[in-house]
OpenMM code with the backbone's topology and positions (N, CA, C; nanometers):
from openmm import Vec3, app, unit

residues = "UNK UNK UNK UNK UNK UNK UNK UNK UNK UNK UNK UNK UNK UNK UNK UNK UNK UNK UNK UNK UNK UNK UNK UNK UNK UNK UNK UNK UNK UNK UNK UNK UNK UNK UNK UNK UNK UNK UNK UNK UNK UNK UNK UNK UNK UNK UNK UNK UNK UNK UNK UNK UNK UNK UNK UNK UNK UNK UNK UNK UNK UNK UNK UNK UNK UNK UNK UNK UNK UNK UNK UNK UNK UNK UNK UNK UNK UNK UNK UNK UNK UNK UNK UNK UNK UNK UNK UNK UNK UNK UNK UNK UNK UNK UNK UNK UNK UNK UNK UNK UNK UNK UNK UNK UNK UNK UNK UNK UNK UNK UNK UNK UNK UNK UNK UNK UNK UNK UNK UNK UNK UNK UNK UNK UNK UNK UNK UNK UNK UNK UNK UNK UNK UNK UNK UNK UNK UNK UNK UNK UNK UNK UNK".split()
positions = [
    Vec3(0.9927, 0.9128, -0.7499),
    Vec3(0.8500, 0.8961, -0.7781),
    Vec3(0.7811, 0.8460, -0.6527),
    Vec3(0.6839, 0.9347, -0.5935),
    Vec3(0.6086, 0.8524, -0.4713),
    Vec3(0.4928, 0.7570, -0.5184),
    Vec3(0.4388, 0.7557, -0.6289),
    Vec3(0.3088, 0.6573, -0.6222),
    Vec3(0.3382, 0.6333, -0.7600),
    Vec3(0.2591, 0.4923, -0.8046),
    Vec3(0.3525, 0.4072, -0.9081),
    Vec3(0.4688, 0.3981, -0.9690),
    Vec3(0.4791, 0.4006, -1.0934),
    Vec3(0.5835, 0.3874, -1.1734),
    Vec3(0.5534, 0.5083, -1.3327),
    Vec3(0.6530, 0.5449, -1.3770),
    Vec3(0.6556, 0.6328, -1.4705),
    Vec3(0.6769, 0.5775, -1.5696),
    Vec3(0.7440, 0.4456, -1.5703),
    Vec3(0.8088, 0.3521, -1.6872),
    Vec3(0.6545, 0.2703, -1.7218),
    Vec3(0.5876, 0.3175, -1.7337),
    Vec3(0.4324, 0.2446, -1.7984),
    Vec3(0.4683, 0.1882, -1.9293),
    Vec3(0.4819, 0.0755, -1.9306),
    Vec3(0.4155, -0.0478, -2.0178),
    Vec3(0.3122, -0.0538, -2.0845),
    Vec3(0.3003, -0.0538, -2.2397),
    Vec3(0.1543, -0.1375, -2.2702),
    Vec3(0.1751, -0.2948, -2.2908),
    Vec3(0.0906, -0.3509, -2.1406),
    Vec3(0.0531, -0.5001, -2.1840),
    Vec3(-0.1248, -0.5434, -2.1937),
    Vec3(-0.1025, -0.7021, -2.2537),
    Vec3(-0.2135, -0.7356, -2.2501),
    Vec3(-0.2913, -0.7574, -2.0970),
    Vec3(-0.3753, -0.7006, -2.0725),
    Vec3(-0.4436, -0.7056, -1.9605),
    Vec3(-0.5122, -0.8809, -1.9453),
    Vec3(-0.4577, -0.9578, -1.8441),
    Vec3(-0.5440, -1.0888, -1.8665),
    Vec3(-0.6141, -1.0870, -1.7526),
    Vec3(-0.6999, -1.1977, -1.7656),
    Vec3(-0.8151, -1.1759, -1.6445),
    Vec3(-0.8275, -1.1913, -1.5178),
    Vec3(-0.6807, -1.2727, -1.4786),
    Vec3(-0.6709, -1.2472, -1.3544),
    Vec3(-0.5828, -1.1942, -1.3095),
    Vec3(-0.5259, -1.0437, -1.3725),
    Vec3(-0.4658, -0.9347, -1.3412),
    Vec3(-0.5686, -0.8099, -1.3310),
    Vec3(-0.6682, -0.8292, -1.3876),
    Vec3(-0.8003, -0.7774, -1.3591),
    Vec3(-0.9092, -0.7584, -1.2499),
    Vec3(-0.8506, -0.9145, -1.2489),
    Vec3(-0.9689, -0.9391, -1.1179),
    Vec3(-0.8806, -0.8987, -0.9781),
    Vec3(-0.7204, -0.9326, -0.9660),
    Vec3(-0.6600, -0.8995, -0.8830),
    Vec3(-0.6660, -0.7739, -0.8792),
    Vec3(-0.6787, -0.6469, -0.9828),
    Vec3(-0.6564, -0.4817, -0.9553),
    Vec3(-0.7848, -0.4625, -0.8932),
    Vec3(-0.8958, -0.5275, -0.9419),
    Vec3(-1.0488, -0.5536, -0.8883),
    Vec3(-1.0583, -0.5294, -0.7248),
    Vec3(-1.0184, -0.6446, -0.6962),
    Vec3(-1.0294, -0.6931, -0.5428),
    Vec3(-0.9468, -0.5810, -0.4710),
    Vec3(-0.8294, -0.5213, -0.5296),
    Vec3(-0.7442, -0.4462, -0.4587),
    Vec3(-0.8083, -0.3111, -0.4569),
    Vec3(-0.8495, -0.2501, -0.5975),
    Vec3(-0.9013, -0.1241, -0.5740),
    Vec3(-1.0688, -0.1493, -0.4916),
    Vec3(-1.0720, -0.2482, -0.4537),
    Vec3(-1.2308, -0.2824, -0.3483),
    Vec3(-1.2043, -0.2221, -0.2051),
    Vec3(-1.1019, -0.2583, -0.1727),
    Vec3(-1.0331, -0.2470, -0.0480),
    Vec3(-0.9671, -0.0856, 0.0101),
    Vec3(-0.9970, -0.0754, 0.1289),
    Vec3(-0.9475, 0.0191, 0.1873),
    Vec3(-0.8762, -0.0378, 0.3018),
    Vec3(-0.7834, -0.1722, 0.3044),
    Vec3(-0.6883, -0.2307, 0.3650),
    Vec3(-0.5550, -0.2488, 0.3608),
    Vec3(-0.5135, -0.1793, 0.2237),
    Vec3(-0.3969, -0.1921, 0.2040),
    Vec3(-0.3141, -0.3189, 0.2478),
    Vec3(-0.3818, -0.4757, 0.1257),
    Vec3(-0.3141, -0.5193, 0.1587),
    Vec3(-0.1764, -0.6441, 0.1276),
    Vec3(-0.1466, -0.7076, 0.1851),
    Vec3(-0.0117, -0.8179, 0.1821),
    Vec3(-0.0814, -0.8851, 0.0461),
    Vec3(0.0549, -0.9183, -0.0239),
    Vec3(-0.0083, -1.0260, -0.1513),
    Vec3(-0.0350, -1.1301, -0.0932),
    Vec3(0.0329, -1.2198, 0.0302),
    Vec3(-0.0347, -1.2939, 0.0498),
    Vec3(-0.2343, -1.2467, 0.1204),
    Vec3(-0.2671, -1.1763, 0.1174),
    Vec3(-0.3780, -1.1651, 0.1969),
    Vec3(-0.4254, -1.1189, 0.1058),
    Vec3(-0.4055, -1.0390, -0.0027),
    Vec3(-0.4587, -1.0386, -0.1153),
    Vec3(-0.5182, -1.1725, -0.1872),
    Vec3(-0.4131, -1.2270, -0.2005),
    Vec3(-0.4333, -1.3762, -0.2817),
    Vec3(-0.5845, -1.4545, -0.2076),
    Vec3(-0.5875, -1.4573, -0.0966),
    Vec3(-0.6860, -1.4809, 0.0120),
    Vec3(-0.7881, -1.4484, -0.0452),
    Vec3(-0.8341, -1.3319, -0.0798),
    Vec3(-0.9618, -1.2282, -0.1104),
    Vec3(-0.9601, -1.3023, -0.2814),
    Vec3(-0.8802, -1.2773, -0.3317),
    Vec3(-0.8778, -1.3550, -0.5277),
    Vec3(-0.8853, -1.4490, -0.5302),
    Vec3(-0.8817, -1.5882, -0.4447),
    Vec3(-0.9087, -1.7047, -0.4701),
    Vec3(-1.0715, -1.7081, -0.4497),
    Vec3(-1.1427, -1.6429, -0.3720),
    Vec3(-1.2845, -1.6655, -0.4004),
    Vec3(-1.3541, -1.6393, -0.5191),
    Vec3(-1.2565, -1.5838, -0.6151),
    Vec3(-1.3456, -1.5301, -0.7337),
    Vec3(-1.2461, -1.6328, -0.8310),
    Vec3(-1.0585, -1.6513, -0.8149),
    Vec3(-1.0506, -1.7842, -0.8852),
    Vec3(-0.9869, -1.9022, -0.7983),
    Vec3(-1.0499, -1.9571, -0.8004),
    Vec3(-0.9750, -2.0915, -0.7207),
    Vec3(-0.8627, -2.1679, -0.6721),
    Vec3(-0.8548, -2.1597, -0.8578),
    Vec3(-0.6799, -2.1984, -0.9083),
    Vec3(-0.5702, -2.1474, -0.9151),
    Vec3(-0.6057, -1.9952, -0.8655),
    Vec3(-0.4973, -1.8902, -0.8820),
    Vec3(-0.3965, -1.9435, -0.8028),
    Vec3(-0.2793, -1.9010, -0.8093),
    Vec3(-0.1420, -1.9824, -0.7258),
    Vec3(-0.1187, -1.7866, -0.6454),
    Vec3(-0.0364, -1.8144, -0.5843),
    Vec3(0.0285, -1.7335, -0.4918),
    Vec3(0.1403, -1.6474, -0.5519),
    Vec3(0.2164, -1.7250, -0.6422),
    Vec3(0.3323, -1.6606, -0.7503),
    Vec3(0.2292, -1.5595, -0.8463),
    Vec3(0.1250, -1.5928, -0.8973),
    Vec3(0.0759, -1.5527, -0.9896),
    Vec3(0.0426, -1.4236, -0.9244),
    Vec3(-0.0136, -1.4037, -0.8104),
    Vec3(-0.0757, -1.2986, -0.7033),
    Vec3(0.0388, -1.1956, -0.7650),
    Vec3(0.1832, -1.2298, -0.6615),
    Vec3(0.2923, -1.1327, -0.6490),
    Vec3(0.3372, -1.0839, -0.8407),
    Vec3(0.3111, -1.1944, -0.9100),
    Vec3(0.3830, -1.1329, -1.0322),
    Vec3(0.3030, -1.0165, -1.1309),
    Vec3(0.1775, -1.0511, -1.0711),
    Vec3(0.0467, -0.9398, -1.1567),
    Vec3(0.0760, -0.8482, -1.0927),
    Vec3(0.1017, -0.8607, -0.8951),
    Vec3(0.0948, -0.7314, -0.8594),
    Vec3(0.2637, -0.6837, -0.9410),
    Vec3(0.3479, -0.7008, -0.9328),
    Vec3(0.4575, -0.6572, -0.9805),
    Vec3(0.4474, -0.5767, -1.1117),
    Vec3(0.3303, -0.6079, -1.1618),
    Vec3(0.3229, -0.5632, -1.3138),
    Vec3(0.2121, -0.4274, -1.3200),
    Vec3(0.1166, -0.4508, -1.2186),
    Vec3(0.0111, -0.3246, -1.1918),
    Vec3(0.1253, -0.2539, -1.1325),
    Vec3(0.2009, -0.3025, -1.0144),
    Vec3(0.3334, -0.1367, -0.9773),
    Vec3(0.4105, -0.1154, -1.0767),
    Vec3(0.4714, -0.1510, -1.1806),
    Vec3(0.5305, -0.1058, -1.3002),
    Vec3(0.4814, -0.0193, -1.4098),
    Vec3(0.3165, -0.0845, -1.3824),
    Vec3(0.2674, 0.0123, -1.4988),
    Vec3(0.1981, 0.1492, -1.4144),
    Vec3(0.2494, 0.1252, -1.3148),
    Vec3(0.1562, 0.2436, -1.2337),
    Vec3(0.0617, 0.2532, -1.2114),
    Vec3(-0.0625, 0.1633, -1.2034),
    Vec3(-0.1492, 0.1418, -1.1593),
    Vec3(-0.1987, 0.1385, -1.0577),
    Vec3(-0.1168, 0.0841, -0.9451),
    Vec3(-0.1143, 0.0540, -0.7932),
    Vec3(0.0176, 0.1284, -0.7420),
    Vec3(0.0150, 0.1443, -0.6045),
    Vec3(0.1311, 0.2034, -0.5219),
    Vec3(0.1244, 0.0276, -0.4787),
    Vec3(0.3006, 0.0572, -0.4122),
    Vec3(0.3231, -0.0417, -0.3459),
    Vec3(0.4735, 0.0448, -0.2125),
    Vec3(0.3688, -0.0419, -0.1105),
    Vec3(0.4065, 0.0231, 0.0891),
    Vec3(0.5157, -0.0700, 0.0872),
    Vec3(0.6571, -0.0328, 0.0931),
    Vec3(0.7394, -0.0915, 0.2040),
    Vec3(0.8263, -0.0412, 0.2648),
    Vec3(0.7860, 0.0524, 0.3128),
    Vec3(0.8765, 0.0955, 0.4142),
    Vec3(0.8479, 0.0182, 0.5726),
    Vec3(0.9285, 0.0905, 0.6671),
    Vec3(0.9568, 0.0396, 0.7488),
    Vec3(0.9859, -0.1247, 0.8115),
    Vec3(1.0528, -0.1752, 0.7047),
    Vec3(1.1206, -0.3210, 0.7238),
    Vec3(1.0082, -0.4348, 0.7471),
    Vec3(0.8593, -0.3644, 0.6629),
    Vec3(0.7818, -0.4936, 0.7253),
    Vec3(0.7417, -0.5081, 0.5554),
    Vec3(0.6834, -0.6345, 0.5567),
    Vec3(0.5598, -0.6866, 0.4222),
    Vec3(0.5455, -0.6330, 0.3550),
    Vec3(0.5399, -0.5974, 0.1972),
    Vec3(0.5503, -0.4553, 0.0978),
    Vec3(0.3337, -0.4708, 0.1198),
    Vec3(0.2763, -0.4016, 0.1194),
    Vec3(0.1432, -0.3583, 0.1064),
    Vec3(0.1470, -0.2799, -0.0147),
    Vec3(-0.0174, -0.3270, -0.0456),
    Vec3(-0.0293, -0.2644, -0.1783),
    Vec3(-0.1627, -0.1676, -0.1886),
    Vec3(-0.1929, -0.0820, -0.2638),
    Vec3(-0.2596, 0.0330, -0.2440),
    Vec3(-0.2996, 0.0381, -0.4138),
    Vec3(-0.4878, 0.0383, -0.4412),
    Vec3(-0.5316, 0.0993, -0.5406),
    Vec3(-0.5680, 0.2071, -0.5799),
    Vec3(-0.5283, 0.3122, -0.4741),
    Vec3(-0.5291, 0.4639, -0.4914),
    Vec3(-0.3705, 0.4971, -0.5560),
    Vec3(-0.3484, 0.5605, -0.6575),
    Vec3(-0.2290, 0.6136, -0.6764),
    Vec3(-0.2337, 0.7634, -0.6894),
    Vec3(-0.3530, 0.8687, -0.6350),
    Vec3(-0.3183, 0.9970, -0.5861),
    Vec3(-0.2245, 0.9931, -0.4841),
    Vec3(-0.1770, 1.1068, -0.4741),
    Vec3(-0.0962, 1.0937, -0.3555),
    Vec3(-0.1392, 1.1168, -0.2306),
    Vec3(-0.1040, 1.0299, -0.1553),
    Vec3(-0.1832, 1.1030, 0.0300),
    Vec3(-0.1087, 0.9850, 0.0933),
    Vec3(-0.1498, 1.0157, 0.2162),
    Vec3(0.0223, 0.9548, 0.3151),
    Vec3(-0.0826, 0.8739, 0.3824),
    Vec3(0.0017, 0.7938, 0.4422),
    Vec3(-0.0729, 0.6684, 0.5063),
    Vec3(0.0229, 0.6511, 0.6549),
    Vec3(-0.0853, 0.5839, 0.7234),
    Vec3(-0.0044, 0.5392, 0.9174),
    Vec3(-0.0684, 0.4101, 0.9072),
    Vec3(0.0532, 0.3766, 0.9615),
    Vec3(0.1030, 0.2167, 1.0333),
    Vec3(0.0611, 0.1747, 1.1457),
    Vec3(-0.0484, 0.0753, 1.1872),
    Vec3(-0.0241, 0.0443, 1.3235),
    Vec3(0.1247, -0.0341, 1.3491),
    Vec3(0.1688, 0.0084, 1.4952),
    Vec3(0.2943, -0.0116, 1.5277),
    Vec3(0.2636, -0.2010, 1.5741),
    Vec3(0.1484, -0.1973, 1.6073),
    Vec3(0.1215, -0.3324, 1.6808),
    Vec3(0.0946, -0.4059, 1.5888),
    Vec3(0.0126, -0.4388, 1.5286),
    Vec3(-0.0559, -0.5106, 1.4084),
    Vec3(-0.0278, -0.5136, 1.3204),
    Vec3(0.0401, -0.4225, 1.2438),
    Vec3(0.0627, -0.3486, 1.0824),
    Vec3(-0.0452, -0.3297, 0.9535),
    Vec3(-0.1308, -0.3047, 1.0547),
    Vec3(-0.2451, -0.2242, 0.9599),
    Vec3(-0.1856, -0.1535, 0.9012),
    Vec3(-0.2260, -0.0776, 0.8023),
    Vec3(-0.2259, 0.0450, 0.7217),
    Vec3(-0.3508, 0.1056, 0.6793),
    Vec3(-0.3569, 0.2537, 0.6964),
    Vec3(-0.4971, 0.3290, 0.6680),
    Vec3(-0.4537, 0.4204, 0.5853),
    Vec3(-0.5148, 0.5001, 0.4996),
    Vec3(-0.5134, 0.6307, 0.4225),
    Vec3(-0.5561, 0.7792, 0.5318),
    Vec3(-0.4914, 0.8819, 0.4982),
    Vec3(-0.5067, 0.9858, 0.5994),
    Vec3(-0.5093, 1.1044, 0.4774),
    Vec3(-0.6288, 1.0775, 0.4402),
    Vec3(-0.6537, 1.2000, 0.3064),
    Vec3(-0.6783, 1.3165, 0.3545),
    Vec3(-0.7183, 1.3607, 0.4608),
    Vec3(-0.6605, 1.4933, 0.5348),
    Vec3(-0.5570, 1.5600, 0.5321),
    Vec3(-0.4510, 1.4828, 0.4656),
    Vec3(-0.2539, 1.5044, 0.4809),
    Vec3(-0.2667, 1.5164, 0.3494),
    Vec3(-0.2656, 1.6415, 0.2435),
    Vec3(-0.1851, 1.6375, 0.1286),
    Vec3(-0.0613, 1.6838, 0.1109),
    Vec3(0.0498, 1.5462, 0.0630),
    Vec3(0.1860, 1.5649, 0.0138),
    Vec3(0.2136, 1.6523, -0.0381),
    Vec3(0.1502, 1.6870, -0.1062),
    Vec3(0.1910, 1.7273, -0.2673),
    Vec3(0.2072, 1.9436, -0.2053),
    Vec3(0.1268, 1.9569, -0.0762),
    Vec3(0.1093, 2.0545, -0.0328),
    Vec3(0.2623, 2.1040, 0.0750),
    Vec3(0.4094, 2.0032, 0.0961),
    Vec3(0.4778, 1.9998, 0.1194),
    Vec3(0.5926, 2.0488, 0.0526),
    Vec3(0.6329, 2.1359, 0.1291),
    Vec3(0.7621, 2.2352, 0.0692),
    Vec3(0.8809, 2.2394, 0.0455),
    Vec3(0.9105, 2.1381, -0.0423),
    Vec3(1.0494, 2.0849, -0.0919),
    Vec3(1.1519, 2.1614, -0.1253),
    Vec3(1.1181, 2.2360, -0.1889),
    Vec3(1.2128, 2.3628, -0.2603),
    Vec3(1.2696, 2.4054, -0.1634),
    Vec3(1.2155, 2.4441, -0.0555),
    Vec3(1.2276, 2.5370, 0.0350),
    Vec3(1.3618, 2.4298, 0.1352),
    Vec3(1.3969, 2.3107, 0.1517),
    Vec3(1.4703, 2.2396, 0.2003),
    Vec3(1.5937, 2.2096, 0.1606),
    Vec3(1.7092, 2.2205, 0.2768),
    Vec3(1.8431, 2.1771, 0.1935),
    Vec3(1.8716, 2.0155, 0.1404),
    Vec3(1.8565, 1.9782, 0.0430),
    Vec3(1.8927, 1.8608, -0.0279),
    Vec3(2.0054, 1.8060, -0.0002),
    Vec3(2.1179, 1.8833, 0.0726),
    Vec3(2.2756, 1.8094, 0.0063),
    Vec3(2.3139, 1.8261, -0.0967),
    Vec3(2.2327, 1.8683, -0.2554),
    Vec3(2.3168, 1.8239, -0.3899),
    Vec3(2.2480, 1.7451, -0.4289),
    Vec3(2.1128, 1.6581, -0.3748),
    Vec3(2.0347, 1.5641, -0.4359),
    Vec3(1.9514, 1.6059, -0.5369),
    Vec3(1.8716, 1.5633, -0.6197),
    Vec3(1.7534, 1.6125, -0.6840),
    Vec3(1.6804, 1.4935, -0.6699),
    Vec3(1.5915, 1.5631, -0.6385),
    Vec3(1.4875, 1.5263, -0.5431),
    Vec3(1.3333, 1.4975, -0.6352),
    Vec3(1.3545, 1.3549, -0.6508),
    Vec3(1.2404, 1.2889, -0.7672),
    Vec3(1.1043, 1.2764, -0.6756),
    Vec3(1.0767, 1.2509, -0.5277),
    Vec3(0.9966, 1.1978, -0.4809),
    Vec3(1.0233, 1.1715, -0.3220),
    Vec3(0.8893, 1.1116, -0.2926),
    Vec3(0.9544, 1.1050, -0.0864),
    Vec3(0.8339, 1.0312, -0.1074),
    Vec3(0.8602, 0.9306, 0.0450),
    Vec3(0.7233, 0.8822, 0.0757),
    Vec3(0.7096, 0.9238, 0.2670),
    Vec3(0.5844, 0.9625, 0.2442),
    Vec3(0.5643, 0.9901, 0.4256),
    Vec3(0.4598, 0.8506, 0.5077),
    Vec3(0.5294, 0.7983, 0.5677),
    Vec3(0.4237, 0.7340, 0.6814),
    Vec3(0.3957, 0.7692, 0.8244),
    Vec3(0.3490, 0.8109, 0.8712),
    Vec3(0.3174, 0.7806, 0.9623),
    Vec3(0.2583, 0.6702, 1.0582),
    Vec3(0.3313, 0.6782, 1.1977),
    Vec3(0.3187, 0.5277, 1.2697),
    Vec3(0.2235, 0.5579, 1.3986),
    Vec3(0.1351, 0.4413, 1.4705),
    Vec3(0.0989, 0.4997, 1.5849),
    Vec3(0.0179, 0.3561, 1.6269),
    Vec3(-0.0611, 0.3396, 1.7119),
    Vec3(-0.1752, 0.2459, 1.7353),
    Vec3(-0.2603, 0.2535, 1.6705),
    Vec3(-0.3531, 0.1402, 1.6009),
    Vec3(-0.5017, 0.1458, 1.5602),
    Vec3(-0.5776, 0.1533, 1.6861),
    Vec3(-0.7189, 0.1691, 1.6469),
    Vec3(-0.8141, 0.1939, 1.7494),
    Vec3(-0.8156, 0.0783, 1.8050),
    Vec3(-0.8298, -0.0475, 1.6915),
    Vec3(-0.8520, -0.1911, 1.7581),
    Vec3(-0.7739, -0.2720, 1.8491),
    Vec3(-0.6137, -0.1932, 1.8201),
    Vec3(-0.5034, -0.2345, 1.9435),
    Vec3(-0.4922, -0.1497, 2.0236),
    Vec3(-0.5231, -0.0654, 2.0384),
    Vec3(-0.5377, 0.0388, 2.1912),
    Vec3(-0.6680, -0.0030, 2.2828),
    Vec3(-0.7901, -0.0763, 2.1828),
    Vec3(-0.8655, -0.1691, 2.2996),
    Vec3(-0.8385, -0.2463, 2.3224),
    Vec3(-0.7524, -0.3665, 2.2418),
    Vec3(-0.7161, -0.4400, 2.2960),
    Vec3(-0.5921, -0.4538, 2.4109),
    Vec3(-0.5493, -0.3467, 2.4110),
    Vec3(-0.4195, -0.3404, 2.5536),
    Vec3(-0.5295, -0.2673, 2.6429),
    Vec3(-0.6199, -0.1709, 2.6021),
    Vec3(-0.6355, -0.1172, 2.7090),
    Vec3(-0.7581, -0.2544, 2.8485),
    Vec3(-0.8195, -0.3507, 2.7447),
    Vec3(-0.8713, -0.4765, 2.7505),
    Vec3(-0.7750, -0.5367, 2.8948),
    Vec3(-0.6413, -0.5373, 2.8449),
    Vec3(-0.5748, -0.6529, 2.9087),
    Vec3(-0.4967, -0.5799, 2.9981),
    Vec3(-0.5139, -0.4884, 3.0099),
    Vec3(-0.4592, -0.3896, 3.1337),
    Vec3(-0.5198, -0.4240, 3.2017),
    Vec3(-0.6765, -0.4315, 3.2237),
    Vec3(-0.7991, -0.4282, 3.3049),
    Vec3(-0.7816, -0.5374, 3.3665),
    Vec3(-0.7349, -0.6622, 3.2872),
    Vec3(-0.7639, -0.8127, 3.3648),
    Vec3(-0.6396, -0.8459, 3.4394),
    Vec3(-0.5407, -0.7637, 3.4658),
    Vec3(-0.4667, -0.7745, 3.5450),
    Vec3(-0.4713, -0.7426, 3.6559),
] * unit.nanometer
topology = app.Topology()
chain = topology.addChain("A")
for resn in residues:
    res = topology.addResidue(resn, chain)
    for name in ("N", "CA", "C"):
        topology.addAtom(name, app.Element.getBySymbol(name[0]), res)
């Protein structure tokens, strides 16, 4: 499965699993629960940090949200669950959406598996953001 979960749950929706899918589908940052939690404490105060990761755990179960972890860094979280591929800054670890790239337009069949069956893939792509290629290209200069 590339984007949520198939094993959907009916639970009670409480309100600050709400307000957390809120803040997340606001965003086109794709981001860290902790930095999430950041953005949800202005709307609740008291929210704890456990509470952040365990709602998000429960929006990726029910499929609601994607959740990013590949490449050995921070799992990121995503309120788009169409499918479309996303790039990494290599420097920073941004993440952006690249809805120009449809997956789903990728030719699986057509590939040797090994013998696998083949439920899903996820594609990232990696490279510089704009904001860290000025900033090196910045500190090139002052040398």
């Amino acid at each position: 499965m590339l984007y949520g979960n198939e094993n959907r749950k009916s639970r009670r929706n409480t309100p600050q699993r709400q307000i957390i899918f809120e803040e997340l589908c606001g965003l086109e940052t794709h981001p860290t629960a902790s930095e999430l939690y950041e953005i949800v404490r202005k709307r609740l105060p008291r929210i704890s940090l456990g509470t952040v990761y365990r709602n998000l755990d429960v929006l990726y179960e029910d499929g609601q949200i994607v959740k990013l972890d590949l490449a050995g860094q921070e799992a990121r979280f995503d309120g788009i669950v169409t499918p479309h591929c996303h790039v990494r800054c290599t420097t920073c670890g941004k993440v952006r959406d690249l809805p120009e790239i449809d997956p789903r337009k990728f030719d699986l069949a057509s590939v040797e598996m090994n013998g696998f069956l083949i439920e899903g893939f996820k594609l990232e792509y990696s490279g510089i953001c704009p904001e860290c290629r000025v900033q090196s290209t910045n500190s090139l200069k002052e040398m």
